[in-house]
C-alpha positions in Angstrom: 105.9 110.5 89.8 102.4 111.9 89.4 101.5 114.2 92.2 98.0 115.0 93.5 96.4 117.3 96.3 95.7 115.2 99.3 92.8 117.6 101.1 94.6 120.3 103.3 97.3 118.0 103.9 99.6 118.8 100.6 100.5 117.2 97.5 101.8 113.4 97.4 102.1 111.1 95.1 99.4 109.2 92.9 100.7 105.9 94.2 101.7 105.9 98.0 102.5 102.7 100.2 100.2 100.8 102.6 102.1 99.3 105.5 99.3 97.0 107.0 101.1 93.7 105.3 104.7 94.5 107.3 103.0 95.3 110.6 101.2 91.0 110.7 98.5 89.4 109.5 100.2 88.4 106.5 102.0 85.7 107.1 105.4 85.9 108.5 107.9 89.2 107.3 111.2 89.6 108.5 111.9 92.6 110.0 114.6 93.7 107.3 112.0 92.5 104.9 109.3 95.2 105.9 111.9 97.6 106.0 113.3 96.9 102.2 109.9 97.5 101.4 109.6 101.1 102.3 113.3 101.8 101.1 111.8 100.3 97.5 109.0 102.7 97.5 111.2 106.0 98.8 113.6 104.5 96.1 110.6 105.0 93.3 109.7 108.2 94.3 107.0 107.6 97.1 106.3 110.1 99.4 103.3 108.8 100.7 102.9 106.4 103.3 100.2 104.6 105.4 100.6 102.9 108.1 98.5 102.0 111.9 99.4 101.7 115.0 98.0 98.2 115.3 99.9 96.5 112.4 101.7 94.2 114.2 101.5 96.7 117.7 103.5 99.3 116.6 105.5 97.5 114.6 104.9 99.0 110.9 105.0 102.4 112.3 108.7 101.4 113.5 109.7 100.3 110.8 108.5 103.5 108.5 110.5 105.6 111.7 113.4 103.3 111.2 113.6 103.9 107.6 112.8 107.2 107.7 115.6 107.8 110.1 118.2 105.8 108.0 117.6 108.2 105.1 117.3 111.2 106.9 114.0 111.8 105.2 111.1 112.6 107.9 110.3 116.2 106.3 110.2 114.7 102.6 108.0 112.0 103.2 104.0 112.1 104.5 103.2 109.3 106.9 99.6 108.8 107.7 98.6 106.2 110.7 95.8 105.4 112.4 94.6 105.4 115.8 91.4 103.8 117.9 91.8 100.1 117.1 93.6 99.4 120.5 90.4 99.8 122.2 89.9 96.7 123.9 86.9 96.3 123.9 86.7 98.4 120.6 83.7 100.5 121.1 82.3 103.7 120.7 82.5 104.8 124.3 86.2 104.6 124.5 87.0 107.4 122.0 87.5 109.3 124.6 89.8 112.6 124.5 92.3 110.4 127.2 92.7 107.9 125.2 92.9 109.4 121.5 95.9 111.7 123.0 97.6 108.5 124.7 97.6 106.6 121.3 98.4 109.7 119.4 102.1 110.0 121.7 103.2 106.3 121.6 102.5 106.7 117.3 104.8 109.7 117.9 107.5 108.0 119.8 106.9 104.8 117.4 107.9 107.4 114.4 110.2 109.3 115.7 107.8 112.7 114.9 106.8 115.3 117.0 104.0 116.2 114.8 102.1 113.8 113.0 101.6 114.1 109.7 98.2 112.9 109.3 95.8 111.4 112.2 93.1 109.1 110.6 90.1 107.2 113.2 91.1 103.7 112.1 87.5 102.3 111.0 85.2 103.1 114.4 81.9 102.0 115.5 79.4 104.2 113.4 78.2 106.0 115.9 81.4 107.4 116.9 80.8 109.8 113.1 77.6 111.6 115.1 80.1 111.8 118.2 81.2 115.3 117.4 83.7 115.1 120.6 85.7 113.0 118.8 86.5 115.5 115.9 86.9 118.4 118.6 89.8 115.9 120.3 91.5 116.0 117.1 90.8 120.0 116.6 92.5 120.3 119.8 95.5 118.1 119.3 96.3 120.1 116.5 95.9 123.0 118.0 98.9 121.6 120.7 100.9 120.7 117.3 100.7 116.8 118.2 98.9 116.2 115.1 99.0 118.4 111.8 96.0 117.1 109.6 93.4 114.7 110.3 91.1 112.0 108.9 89.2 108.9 108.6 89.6 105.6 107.7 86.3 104.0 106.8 84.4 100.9 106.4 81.2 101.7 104.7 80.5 104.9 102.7 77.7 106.1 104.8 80.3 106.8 107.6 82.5 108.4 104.6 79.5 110.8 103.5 79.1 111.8 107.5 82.5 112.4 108.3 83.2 115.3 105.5 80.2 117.0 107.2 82.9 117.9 109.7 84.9 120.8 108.5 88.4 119.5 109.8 87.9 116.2 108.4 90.9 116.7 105.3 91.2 112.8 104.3 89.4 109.8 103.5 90.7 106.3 103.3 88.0 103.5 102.1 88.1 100.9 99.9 87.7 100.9 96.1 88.7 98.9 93.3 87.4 97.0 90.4 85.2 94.3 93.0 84.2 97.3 95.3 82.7 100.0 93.1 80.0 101.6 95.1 81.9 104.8 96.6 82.3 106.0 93.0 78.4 106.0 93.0 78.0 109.1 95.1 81.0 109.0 97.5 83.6 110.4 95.6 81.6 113.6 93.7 80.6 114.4 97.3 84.7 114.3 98.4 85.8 116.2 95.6 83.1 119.0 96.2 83.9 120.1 99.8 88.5 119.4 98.5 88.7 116.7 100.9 91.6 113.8 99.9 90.8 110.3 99.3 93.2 107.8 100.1 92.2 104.6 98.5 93.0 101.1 100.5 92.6 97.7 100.1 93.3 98.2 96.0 94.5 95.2 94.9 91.8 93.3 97.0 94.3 91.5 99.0 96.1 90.1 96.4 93.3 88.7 94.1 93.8 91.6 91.6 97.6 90.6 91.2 96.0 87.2 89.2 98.3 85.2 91.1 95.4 83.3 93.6 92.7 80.6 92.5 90.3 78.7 94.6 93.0 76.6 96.0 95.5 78.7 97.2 96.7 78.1 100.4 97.4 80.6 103.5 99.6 81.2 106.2 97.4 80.5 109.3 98.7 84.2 110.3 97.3 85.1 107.3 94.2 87.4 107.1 93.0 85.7 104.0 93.2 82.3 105.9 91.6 83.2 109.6 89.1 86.2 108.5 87.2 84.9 105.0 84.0 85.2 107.1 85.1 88.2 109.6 86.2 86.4 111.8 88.8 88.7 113.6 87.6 92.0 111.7 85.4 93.7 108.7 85.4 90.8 106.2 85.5 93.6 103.5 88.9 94.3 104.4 90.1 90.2 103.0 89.3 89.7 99.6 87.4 93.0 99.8 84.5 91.5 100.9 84.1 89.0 97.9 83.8 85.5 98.4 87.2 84.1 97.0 85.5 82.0 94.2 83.0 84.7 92.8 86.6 86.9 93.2 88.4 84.5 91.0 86.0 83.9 88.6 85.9 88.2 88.5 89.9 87.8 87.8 89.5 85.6 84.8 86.8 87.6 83.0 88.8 90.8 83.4 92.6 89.1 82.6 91.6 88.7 78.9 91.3 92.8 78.3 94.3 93.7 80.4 96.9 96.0 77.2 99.6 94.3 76.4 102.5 94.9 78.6 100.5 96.1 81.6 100.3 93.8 84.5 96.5 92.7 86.1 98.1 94.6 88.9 98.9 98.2 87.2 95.5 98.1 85.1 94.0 97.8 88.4 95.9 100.9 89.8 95.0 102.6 87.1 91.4 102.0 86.9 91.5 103.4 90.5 93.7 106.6 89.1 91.1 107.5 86.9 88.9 108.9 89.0 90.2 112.3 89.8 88.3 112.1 93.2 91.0 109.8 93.6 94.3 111.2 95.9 96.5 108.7 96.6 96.6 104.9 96.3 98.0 102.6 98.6 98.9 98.7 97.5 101.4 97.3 100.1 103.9 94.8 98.9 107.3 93.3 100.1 108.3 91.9 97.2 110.6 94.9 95.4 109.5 94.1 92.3 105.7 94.6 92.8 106.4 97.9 94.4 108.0 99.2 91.6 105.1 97.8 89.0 102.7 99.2 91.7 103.9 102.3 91.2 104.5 102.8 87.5 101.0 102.2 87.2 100.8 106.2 87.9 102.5 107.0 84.9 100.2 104.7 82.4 97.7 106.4 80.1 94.5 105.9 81.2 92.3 103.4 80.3 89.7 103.9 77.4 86.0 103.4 77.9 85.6 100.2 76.6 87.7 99.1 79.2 85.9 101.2 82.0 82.7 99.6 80.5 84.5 95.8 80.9 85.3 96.6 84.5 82.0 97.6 85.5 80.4 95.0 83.4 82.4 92.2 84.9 81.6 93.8 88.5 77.9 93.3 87.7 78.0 90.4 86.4 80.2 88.5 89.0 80.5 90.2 92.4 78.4 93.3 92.8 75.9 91.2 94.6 78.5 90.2 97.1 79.5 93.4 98.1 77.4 96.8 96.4 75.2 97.4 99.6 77.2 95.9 102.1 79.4 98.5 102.1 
C-alpha cells in the first residue's frame, strides 16, 4: 500500500485503522470481533493504527496489544492513542504533568509497549493549546523514552492552527471529509508548511458516507449516532460529523449519482480525502472484514478528476456547509 510521511513520526500507510468503534459506543462488538478487525487491516497491509485510551476504558488499546502480540508485530506496526479524556471532570486544569504521565503508563501496560509510539491530547478544552506546560510534559516524557512522538487530536481548526505553533507538536488528527471541508481552507497548507502529519478521523462521517443510512435508520441505544445527535455525551461533530442526519442524507444522494463505476460511496470518499497531499494517513474504523479491505484499496485508486472535486464541493455548499463550515 501507499505510504506517506507522518511528521517526525515515520512513514505509514495512506489508509491506517481507527479503533474508536471496537473500544464502545457503537453498539455492542464482541471481543473477538474487534480483534478480527485489526488482524483484517494488518492482513491488508496496515501499519497504522489509532486508537484511545477511553474507547471502551482501555479496551481498544487491548485489543490492538492483544493482536499485536499474537503476530508478533509491535516494531512493524505504528499505534497512536490518546490520552486526557479520563479527566473527570474533563477540564483544562487537570492536564497536569501527574496525570498526563499516569495515563501515559496504564496506555503502556494496556499495549504491551514501553515506548509509545505516538501520544496525541485527545480533543482538550481550548485553552489547554495556550497551556505551554502541557507540551513541556510531553517534551519531557520523551525525553524519559515513555513516549516517542507526540500530537494532537483536535476539535476545531483554530486549536489545529495553535498547536503546530509548538515545535514538538509532529501530528494532527481532525476531522475532514466531503461534509466537513473547512480544514482544507487554511488548515492543511499551514500543516504541510512547518512537515507536521495529519491524521484524518471521522472520514466516513460515521457511517453516512458508506450510503447505507437514511432518515430512518435505527441505532443501538449504545450507539453514538442514537444518544449524542445533539452532543449530548460529547462534540456533536464527532456523530454524523456534525451534520444533522437529514441534510447528511440528502448530501449522500446528490453525491451517489457521480461515484465511477466500480468504486464504492465509501472508497471515493477515501479518496477524495487522499487527494490532498497535506493529507498523512486516513483512519475509517470498521468490523466488518469486508469494509476494511474496500477501505483500504481506496489508497490505490487514481485520483479523482476535477469535475468530481468540483461535485463534492458543490454538493457541500449546497447541502451542509451551513451546518457545519464555522462550527468547526
Amino acid at each position: 500500500m501507499q505510504h506517506r510521511e507522518l511528521g517526525g513520526v515515520g512513514e505509514v500507510t495512506a489508509v491506517g485503522l481507527g479503533t474508536w468503534n471496537i473500544g464502545g459506543d457503537w453498539g455492542d462488538v464482541s471481543d473477538e470481533e474487534g480483534r478480527e478487525a485489526v488482524r483484517t487491516a494488518l492482513d491488508a497491509g496496515v501499519d497504522f493504527i489509532d486508537t484511545a485510551d477511553v474507547y471502551g476504558d482501555g479496551r481498544s488499546e487491548r485489543h490492538v496489544g492483544h493482536v499485536l502480540d499474537e503476530r508478533d508485530a509491535h516494531d512493524a506496526v505504528t499505534v497512536a492513542t490518546k490520552a486526557g479524556r479520563r479527566l473527570d471532570p474533563h477540564a483544562a486544569d487537570g492536564y497536569t504533568a501527574e496525570n498526563l504521565e499516569r495515563f501515559v503508563d496504564r496506555s503502556r501496560e494496556n499495549l504491551g509497549e514501553d515506548t509509545l509510539d505516538l501520544l496525541q491530547l485527545h480533543c482538550p478544552p481550548t485553552d489547554v493549546y495556550y497551556d505551554r506546560s502541557v507540551f513541556d510534559t510531553f517534551a519531557d516524557l520523551r525525553a524519559r523514552e515513555k513516549i516517542a512522538n507526540y500530537g494532537v487530536s483536535v476539535e476545531r481548526v483554530e486549536e489545529g492552527l495553535k498547536a503546530i505553533e509548538y515545535p514538538g507538536v509532529e501530528t494532527v488528527q481532525i476531522v475532514f471529509n466531503p461534509l466537513r471541508q473547512r480544514p482544507a481552507e487554511l488548515f492543511l497548507e499551514e500543516a504541510a508548511r512547518r512537515d507536521v502529519g495529519v491524521v484524518v478521523r471521522v472520514p466516513l462521517a460515521s457511517g453516512l458516507l458508506i450510503g447505507t443510512i437514511d432518515r430512518d435508520t435505527e441505532f443501538p441505544e449504545n450507539d453514538h449516532r442514537n444518544f449524542n445527535r445533539d452532543g449530548e455525551a460529547f462534540d456533536v461533530g464527532e456523530t454524523f460529523a456534525g451534520v444533522p442526519l437529514g441534510a447528511g442524507v440528502d448530501a449522500v444522494e446528490a453525491l451517489e449519482p457521480h461515484v465511477p463505476e466500480g468504486m464504492s460511496l465509501a472508497q471515493f470518499t477515501l479518496r477524495w480525502i487522499l487527494d490532498f497531499d497535506a493529507v498523512s494517513t486516513v483512519i475509517p474504523g470498521s468490523t466488518t472484514p469486508d469494509h476494511v479491505e474496500d477501505n483500504v484499496a481506496a489508497a490505490e485508486l487514481d485520483p479523482l478528476s476535477h469535475r468530481l472535486h468540483g461535485v463534492v464541493r458543490d454538493v457541500y455548499e449546497d447541502h451542509v456547509a451551513e451546518h457545519v463550515h464555522h462550527h468547526w
